[in-house]
N, C-alpha and C positions, 0 to 999 in steps of 0.2 A: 677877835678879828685878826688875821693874820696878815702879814705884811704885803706889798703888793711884787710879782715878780719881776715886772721892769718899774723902772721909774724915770719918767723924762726931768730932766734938773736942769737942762736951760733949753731955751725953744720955745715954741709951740708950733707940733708937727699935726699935721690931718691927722683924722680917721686911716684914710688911704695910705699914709706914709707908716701909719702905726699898725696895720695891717701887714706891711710889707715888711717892717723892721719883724714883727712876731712870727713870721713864715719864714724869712734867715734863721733867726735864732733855735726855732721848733726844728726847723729841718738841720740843722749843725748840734743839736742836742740829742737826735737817733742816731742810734749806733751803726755804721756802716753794716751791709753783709758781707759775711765772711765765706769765701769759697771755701766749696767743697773739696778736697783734694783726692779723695778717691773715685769723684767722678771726672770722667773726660770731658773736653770741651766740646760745643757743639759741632766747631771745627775738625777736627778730629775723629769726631763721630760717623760725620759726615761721611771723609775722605776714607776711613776704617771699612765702612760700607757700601762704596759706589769705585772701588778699585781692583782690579781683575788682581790675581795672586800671579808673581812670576814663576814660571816653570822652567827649569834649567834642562840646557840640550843642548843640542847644535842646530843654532844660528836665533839664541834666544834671545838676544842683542836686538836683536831686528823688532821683534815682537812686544820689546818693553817699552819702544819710542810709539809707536803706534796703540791710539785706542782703540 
């Protein structure tokens, strides 16, 4: 028989409170995810494909304030 992985040694909590304490512990025992660095953000993604490119000339100034 193997040992038990929590053990309450003073108390006596619910069901529901032991519940609760097991879903802390479970979810702080999964490894965070780790980003992906050579993919971009969705941010970014976004912004990469819904902006006009600036084209240089005379009076392009004008053209890059306006969408």
């Amino acid at each position: 028989m193997t040992d038990p992985v929590l053990r309450v040694v003073k108390g006596d909590p619910t069901p529901e409170e032991l519940a609760a304490l097991l879903a802390v512990v479970s979810t702080r025992a999964t490894p965070a995810p780790t980003a992906d660095p050579d993919h971009a953000s969705n941010w970014a993604t976004y912004w990469r494909n819904h902006t006009r490119p600036l084209h240089p000339g005379p009076n392009a100034w004008r053209a890059s304030a306006h969408p």
